[in-house]
C-alpha positions in Angstrom: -22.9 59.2 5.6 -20.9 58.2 2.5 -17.9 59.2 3.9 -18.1 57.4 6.9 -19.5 54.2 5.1 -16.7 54.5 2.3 -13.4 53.3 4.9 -15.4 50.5 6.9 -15.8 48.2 3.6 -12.2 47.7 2.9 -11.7 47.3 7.0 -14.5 44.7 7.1 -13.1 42.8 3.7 -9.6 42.9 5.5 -10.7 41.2 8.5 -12.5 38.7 6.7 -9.8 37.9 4.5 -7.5 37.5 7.8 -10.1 35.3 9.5 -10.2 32.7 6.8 -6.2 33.2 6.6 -6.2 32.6 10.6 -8.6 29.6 9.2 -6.9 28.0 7.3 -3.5 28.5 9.2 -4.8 27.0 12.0 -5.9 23.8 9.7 -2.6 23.0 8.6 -1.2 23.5 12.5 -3.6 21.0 13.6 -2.7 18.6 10.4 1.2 19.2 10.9 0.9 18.5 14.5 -1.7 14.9 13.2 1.6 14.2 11.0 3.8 14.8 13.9 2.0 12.4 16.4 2.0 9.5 13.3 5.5 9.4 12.7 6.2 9.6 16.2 4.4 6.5 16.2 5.5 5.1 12.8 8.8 5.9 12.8 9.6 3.2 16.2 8.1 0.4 14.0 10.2 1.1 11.2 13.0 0.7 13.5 11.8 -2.2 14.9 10.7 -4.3 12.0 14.6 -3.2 10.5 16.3 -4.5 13.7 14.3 -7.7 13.6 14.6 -8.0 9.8 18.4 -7.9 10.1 18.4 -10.7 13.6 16.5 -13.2 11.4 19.4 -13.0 9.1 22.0 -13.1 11.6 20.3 -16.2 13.7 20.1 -18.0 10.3 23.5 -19.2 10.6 24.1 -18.5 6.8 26.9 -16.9 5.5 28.4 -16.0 1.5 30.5 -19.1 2.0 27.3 -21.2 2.4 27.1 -20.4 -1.4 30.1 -18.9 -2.9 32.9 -21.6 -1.2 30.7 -24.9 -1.5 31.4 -28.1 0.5 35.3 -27.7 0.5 35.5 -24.6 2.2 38.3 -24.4 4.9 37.7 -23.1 8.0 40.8 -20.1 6.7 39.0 -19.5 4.0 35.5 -18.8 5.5 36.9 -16.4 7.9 38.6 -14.8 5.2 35.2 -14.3 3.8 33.2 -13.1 6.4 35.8 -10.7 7.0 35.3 -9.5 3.2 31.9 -9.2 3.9 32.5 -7.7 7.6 30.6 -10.6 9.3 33.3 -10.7 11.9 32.0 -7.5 13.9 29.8 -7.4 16.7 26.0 -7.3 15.7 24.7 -4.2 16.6 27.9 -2.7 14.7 26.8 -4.4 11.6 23.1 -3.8 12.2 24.0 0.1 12.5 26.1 0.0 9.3 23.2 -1.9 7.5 20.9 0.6 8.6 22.7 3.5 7.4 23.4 2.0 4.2 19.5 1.1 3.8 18.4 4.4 4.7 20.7 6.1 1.6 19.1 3.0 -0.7 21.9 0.6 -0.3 20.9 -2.9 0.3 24.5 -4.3 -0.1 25.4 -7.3 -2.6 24.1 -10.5 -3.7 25.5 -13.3 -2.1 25.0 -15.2 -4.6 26.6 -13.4 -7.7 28.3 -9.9 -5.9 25.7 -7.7 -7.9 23.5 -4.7 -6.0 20.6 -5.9 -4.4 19.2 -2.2 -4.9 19.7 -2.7 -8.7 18.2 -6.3 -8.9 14.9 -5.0 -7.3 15.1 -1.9 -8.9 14.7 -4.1 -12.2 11.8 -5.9 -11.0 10.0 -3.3 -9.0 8.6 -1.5 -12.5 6.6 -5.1 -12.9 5.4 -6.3 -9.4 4.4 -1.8 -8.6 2.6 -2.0 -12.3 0.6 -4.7 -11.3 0.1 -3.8 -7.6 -0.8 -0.6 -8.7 -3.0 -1.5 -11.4 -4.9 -4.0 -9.3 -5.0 -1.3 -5.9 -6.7 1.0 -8.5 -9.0 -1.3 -9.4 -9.9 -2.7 -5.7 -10.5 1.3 -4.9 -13.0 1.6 -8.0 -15.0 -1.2 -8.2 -14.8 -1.6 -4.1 -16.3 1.8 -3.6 -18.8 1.5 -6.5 -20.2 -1.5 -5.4 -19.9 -0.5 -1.6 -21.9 2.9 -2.5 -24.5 0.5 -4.4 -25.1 -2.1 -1.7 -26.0 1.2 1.0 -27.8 3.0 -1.7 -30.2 0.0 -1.8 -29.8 -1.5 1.9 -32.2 -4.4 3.0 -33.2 -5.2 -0.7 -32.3 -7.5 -3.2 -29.5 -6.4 -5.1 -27.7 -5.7 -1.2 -27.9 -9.1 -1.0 -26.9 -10.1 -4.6 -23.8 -7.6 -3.9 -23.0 -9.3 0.1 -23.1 -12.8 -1.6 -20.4 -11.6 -4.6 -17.9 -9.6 -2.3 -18.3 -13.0 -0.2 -17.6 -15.2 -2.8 -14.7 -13.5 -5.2 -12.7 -12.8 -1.2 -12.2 -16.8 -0.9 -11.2 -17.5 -4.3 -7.6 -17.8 -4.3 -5.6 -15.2 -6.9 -3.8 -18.1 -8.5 -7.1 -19.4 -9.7 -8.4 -16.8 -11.0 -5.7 -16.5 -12.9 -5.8 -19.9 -14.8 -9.5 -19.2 -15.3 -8.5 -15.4 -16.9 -6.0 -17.3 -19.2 -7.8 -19.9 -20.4 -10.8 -17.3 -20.8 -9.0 -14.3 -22.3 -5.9 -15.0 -23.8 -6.9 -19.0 -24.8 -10.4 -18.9 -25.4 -10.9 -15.4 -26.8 -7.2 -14.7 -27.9 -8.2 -10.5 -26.8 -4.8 -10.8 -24.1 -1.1 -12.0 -23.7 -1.6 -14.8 -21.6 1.8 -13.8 -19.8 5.2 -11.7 -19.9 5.6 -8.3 -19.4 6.0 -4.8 -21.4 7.2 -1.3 -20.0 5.5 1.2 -20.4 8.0 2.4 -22.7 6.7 0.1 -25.0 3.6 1.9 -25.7 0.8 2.2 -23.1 -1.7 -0.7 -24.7 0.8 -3.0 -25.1 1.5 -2.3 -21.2 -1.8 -2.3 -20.5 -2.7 -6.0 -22.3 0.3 -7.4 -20.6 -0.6 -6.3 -17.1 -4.2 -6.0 -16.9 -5.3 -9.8 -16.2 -2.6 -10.3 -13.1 -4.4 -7.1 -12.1 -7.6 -8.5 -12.1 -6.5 -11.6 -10.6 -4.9 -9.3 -7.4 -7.7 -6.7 -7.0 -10.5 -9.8 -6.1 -9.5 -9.3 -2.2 -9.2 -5.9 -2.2 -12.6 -5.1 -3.7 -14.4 -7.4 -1.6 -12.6 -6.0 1.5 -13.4 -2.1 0.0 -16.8 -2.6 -0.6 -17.9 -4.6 2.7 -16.0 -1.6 4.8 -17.6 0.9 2.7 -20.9 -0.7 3.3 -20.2 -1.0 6.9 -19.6 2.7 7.6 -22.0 4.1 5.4 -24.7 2.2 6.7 -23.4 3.4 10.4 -23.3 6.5 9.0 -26.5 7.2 7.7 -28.1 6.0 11.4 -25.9 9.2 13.1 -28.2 11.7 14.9 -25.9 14.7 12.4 -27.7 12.8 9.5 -30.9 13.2 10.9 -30.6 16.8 11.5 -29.1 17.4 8.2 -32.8 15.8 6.6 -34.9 17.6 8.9 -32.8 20.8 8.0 -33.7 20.5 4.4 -30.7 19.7 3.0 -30.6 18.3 -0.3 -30.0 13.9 -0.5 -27.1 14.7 -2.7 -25.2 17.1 -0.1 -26.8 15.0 3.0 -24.7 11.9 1.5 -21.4 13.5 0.1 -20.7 15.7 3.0 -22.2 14.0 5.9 -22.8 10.7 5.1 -19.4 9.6 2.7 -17.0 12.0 4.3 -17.9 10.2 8.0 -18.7 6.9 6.4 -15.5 6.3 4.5 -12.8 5.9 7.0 -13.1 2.1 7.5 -12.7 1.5 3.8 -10.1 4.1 3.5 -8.5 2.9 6.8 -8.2 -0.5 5.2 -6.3 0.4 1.9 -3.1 0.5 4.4 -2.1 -2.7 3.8 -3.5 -3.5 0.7 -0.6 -2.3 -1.4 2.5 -4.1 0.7 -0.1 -7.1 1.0 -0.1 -7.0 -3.4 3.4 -6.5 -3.5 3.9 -9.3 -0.8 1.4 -11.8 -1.9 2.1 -11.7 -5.7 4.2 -14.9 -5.9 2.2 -18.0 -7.4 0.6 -15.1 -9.6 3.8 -13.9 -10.9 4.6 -17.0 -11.8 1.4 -18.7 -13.4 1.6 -14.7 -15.6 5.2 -15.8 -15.8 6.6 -12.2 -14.2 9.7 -11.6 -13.3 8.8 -9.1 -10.3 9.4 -8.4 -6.6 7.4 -11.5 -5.1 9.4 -14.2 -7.7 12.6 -11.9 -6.4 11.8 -12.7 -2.7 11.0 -16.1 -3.3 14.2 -17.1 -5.3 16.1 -15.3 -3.2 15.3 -17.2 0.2 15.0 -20.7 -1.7 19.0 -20.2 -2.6 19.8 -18.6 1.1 20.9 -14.8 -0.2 20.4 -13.2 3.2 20.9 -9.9 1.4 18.4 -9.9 -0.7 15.6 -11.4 2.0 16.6 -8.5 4.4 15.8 -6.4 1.2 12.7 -7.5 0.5 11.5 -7.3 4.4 12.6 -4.0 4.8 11.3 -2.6 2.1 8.0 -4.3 3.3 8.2 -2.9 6.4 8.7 0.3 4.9 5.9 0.3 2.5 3.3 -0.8 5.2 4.7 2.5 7.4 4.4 4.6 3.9 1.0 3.7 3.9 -0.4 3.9 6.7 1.0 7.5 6.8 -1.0 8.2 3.8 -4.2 6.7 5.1 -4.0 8.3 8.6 -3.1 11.7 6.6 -6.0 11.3 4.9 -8.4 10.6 7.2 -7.2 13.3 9.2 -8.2 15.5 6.5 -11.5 14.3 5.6 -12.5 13.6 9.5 -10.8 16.4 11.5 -11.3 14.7 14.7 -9.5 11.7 13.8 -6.3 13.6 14.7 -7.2 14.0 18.0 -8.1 10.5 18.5 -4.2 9.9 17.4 -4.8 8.1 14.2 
């Protein structure tokens, strides 16, 4: 009987192990083919948002001479210019070249002094993607905890102490909060920098002081958004008949939430973090200038006031870019945590 016994085990270990290999193969088809479908999707709005970025520049009627040449330009001398900057050529032919140039990182010149546009954001990114960053992580945090605290105790007081703040800090407007962080941390107390900026380089607490209150001042919106979509989905969630059954079956409250309640629950929270970091790069103007930042939304703001088409196409595109980015990650991810969400063509 031993000897008969003896070749099965390895046989039956073999074909497990190829089962969970045929597993988990057939995971990663599914999610490559998910990935697939998004771009497919993603990929035409790119396009589009380029093509229109680049017309709104061309129907502007502005050219380099509106601001290198001045009042006495000759007519010679601004079509010697736009020929310098290869204006003269048909639109689609300079929308092409644009293109291809974007899509290798090269956003042309300045208008308005000749110098990269690719190395003026590059110098202000760091600063506006610090406090974007900062301010997204801290949306995600406190939005969740305070999202997972208003289900946890549903229908009772501190649910309704927790709708009334998410309510309240989503209307108050960033630039506000701001004054009232200065004049609370960095007047009253003296703890924080009331403005500027440090890199990183600099030593991560002196980073950290410099960027943490326009931060704070971002992340208002996003974790009143995170924890009313949190709330939303985990309350659905925990009414679902697979809940239910998961109770009745035994299951422990801790595995009954994190695997069947948060892992369903969590997409519209999740879902709405696809915007939220091209909306904080976007919407960081009067805050980066009451911190006194020199960063992307002061960039795109200075540039249109002085007419540098360049630079504005810059600035869309790279918007339109970062909202695509985005919502790659987010569908990517709920296509992981909620398997059917690829079929569904998230």
């Amino acid at each position: 009987m031993t000897a008969t016994l003896t070749p099965a085990a390895p046989a039956a270990g073999r074909a497990k192990k190829d089962s969970r290999a045929s597993a988990v193969a057939l995971r990663m088809r599914r999610l490559l083919a998910a990935i697939g479908r998004i771009l497919t999707a993603l990929i035409p709005v790119f396009l589009l948002g380029s093509l229109f970025t680049y017309m709104l520049g061309a129907i502007s009627g502005l050219t380099p001479a509106y601001l290198q040449l001045g009042e006495g330009a000759t007519p010679a001398s601004i079509k010697a210019l736009d020929q310098q900057w290869g204006l003269n050529r048909p639109f689609f032919v300079q929308y092409f070249s644009w293109l291809g140039h974007v899509l290798t990182g090269n956003f042309g010149n300045s208008w308005v002094n000749n110098f990269p546009v690719s190395q003026l954001l590059a110098s202000r990114a760091i600063v506006s993607v610090s406090a974007a960053g900062v301010a997204l992580l801290l949306g995600v945090v406190f939005g969740f905890g305070i999202g997972a605290l208003a289900v946890r105790f549903q229908s009772t007081w501190v649910d309704r102490v927790i709708t009334v703040f998410t309510s309240t800090i989503s209307v108050l407007p960033p630039f506000i909060v701001g004054i009232v962080l200065i004049d609370v941390f960095a007047v009253w107390l003296r703890w924080l920098p009331s403005s500027g900026f440090m890199p990183l380089s600099a030593g991560f607490g002196s980073w950290f002081s410099h960027i943490i209150l326009p931060a704070i001042a971002l992340s208002f919106d996003t974790i009143a958004d995170v924890a009313r979509q949190l709330r939303v989905g985990l309350a659905t969630a925990k009414r679902q008949n697979y809940v239910t059954g998961a109770v009745v079956r035994g299951l422990s409250g801790r595995r009954v939430f994190f695997v069947h309640v948060l892992r369903n629950g969590i997409s519209p929270a999740v879902a709405i973090l696809g915007l939220k970091f091209p909306n904080l790069l976007g919407g960081a103007v009067v805050t980066e200038a009451i911190f006194q930042l020199s960063g992307y939304g002061q960039f795109a703001s200075q540039s249109a006031i002085k007419g540098d088409v360049p630079a504005v196409q810059a600035v869309l595109v790279i918007s339109v870019l970062l909202v695509v980015i985005f919502n790659l990650l987010v569908n990517v991810i709920l296509a992981r945590l909620i398997p059917s969400s690829a079929y569904r063509g998230l």
